[in-house]
C-alpha positions, 0 to 999 in steps of 0.5 A, spaced: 648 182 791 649 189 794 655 189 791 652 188 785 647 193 784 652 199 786 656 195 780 650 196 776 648 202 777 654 205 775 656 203 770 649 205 767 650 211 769 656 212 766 654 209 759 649 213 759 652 221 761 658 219 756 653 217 750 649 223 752 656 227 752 659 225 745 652 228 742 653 234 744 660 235 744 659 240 738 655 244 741 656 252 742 656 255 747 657 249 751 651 246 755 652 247 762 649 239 763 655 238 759 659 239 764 656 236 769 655 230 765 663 229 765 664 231 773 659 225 773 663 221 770 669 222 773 666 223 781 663 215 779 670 213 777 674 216 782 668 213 788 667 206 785 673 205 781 673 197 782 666 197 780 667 201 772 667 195 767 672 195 763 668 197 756 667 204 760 674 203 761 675 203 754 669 208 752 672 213 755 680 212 754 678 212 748 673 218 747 680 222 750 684 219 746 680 220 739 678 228 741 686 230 743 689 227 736 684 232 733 685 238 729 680 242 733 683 239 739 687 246 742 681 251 739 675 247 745 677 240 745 681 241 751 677 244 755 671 240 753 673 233 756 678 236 762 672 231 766 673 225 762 681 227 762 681 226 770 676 219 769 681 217 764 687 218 769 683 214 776 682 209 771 688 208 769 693 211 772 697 214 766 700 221 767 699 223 760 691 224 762 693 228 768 698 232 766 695 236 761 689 237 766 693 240 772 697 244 766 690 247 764 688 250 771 692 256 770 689 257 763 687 264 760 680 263 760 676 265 767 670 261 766 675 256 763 679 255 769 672 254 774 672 248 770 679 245 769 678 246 778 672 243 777 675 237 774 682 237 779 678 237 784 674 231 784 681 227 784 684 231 789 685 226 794 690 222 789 694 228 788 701 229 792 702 236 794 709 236 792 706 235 783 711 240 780 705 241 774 700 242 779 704 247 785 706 251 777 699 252 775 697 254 782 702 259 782 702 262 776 694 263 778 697 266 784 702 270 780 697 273 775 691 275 780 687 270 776 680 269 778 680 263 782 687 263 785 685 262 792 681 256 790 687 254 786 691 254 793 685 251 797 686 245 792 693 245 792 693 246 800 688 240 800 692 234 796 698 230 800 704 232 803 707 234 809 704 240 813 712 243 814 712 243 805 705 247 805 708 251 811 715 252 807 711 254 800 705 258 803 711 263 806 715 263 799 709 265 795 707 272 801 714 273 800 713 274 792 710 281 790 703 283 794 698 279 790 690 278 791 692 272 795 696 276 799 691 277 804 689 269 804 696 267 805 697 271 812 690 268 814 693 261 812 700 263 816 696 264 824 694 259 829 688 255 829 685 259 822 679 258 818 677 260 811 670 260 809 670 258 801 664 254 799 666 253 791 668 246 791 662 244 796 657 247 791 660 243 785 659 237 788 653 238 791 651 239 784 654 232 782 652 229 786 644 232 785 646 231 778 648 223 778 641 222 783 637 225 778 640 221 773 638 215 776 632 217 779 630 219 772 633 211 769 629 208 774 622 210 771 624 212 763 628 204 762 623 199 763 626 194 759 633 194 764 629 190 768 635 187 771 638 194 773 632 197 776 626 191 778 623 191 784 627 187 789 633 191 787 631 198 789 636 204 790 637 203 797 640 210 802 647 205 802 648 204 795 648 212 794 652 213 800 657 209 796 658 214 791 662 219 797 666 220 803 670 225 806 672 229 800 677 234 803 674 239 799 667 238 800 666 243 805 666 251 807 670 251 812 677 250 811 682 248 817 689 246 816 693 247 822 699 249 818 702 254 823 708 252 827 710 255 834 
């Protein structure tokens, strides 16, 4: 039953944000929901992959498929369904999804870039550290002075690989030109050093208020779904803690423990 209900649920909730996302594709400027939507789409994938069915599957691969073979794709297409891009690779595992999402971090567009992070970080823990697409992208952040270049290496710094790896590039990028990271890098280089960054945690919070609301909301409006939200199937603490556990970005201190004697 339990498992049941959590399948239910968030399939009801991806079907619904994924229909809401397609009607507002085309607005200008992009509705801040919008983006949320799809970060709420992708989090509910990458956190419940085994209970999106498989029409959500093809909903969503098919939507990326349909916008990326458009002719406006390279004018906003590209980074309206970077989310949705990350959802498609949980799902599926194809690298034609998430190559052109890692490459999108070091976009020209600050405002732009928030989101490509955004969009990365919620499959972070999928990542390996040594992704050649992802290290060129943080780097030319990095290089660049681009807004965002210390979250990029959080990002970077976060995903799987050997501590010796992480420690050999972090001193290969400080002893490239003096950069605004500069100042980070040394931090990340000393014993038992913490940095205080709460970027990634306040996204996620905001996903995961995003996707409560949503069900809260559903709950109350769709009373003909009586067989998602009757009362003897109620939205239990434990369904919810299903949708989250240790992201190694959901949080405002980090410690990576990188130096070496």
């Amino acid at each position: 039953m339990y498992k049941k209900q959590v399948t239910d649920i968030v399939n009801f909730v991806i079907e619904t944000e994924l229909e809401q996302f397609k009607q507002d594709f085309d607005l200008a400027p992009i509705p801040v929901s919008q983006d949320l939507s799809s970060l709420s789409i992708e989090w509910l994938c990458y956190y419940c992959t085994e209970n999106v069915s498989k029409t959500n599957l093809t909903a969503i691969t098919s939507f990326v498929d349909e916008i990326r073979i458009k002719e406006n794709y390279n004018v906003h297409g590209w980074m309206r369904i970077a989310a949705l891009q990350g959802a498609a690779y949980v799902l599926t595992g194809d690298e034609n999804y998430l190559i052109p999402l890692l490459e999108n971090i070091a976009c020209m567009q600050s405002t732009t870039r928030v989101f490509m992070l955004q969009s990365v970080s919620v499959i972070a823990p999928l990542l390996d550290f040594e992704n050649d697409y992802l290290k060129e992208a943080v780097e030319l952040n990095v290089y660049h002075n681009h807004d965002c270049a210390d979250e990029s290496i959080l990002l970077l710094l976060s995903t799987n690989g050997p501590d010796e790896l992480k420690m050999e590039w972090l001193k290969y990028e400080l002893a490239g030109k003096q950069t605004n990271s500069t100042a980070l890098l040394k931090v990340l280089l000393e014993k038992n050093s913490v940095v205080d960054n709460d970027f990634y945690q306040s996204i996620f919070n905001e996903i995961k208020n995003h996707i409560l609301f949503r069900i809260l909301k559903h709950s109350y409006s769709f009373n003909n779904q009586t067989s998602l939200f009757s009362d003897n199937k109620r939205v239990f603490p434990k369904t919810l803690n299903s949708f989250q556990d240790n992201h190694p970005l959901d949080r405002t201190k980090f410690e990576f423990n990188l130096y070496q004697e």
